[in-house]
N, C-alpha and C positions, 0 to 999 in steps of 0.2 A: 028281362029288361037289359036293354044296351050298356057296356059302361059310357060310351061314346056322351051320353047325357049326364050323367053324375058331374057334379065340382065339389069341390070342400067349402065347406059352410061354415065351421069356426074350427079356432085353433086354440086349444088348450095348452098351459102352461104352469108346472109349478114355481114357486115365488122364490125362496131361500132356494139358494147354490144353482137354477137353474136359469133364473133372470137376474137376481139379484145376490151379491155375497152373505153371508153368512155375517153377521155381527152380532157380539155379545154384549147386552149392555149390564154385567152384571155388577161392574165398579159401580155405576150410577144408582143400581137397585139397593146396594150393599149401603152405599152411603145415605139414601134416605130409610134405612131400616135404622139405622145405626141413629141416623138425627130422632124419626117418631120416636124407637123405642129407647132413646136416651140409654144405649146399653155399650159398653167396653168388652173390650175381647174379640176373638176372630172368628166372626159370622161367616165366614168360607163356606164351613161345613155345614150350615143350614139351607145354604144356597145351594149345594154341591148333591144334598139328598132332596132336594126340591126340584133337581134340574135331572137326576137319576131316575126319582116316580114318571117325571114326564116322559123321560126316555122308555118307561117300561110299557105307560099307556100306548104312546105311538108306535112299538114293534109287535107288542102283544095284543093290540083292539083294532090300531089304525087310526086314533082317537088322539086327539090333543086335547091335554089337558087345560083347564080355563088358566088365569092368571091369578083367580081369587081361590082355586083350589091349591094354585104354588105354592100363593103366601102363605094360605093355611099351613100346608106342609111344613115350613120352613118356620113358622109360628109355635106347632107342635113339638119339632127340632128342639126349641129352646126353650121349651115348656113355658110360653108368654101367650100371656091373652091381652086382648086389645079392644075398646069399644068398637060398635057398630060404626061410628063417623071414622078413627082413625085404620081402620081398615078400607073403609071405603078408599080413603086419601092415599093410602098404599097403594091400592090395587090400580087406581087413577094413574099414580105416579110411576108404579114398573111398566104399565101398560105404555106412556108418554115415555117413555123413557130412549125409546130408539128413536123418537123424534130430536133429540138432542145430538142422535151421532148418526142420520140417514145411510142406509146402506145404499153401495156403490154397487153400481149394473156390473156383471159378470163381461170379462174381457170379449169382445168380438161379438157380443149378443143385437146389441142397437144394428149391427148392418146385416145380423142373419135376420130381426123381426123387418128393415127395413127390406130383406129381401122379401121375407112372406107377402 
């Protein structure tokens, strides 16, 4: 077959650091863990090994972790259990939670897709 006939037909694009920046919304996560589980002290670290298993699934599987396996994680951390509704309302609210601060398109990206 000719290439002379061949065109490209779609164009694929990863989302975080390639189209879009990188943002962490982990202040806003931290602050409603802190409200549900009415808990003092510095939840950092529950975050920080919640945000490490994720990193291990995504180099070692190619897998990303869910958002209700995070909080688990991060739940275990601090050895707290939670009923089925207020986890639900966690998982809701880390998940919404980068709707509160939208990531910002990657510099010079809008006129390379406006070139595609």
């Amino acid at each position: 077959m000719s290439r002379k006939g061949l065109c490209i037909q779609a164009v694929t694009f990863d989302f975080w650091g390639t189209l879009y920046q990188n943002r962490e919304a982990g202040p806003i996560r931290l602050a409603l863990l802190r409200e549900k589980l009415n808990l003092d002290g510095d939840l950092q670290p529950a975050y920080d090994h919640a945000h490490q298993l994720a990193h291990h699934y995504w180099w070692r599987e190619q897998r990303s972790l869910s958002t209700a396996r995070r909080l688990d994680a991060m739940l275990d951390y601090l050895g707290v259990s939670v009923s089925p509704p207020v986890r639900a309302e966690l998982v809701k609210g880390f998940e919404e939670a980068l709707l509160k601060m939208p990531p910002a398109l990657v510099p010079g990206v809008h006129r390379l897709l406006q070139a595609l």
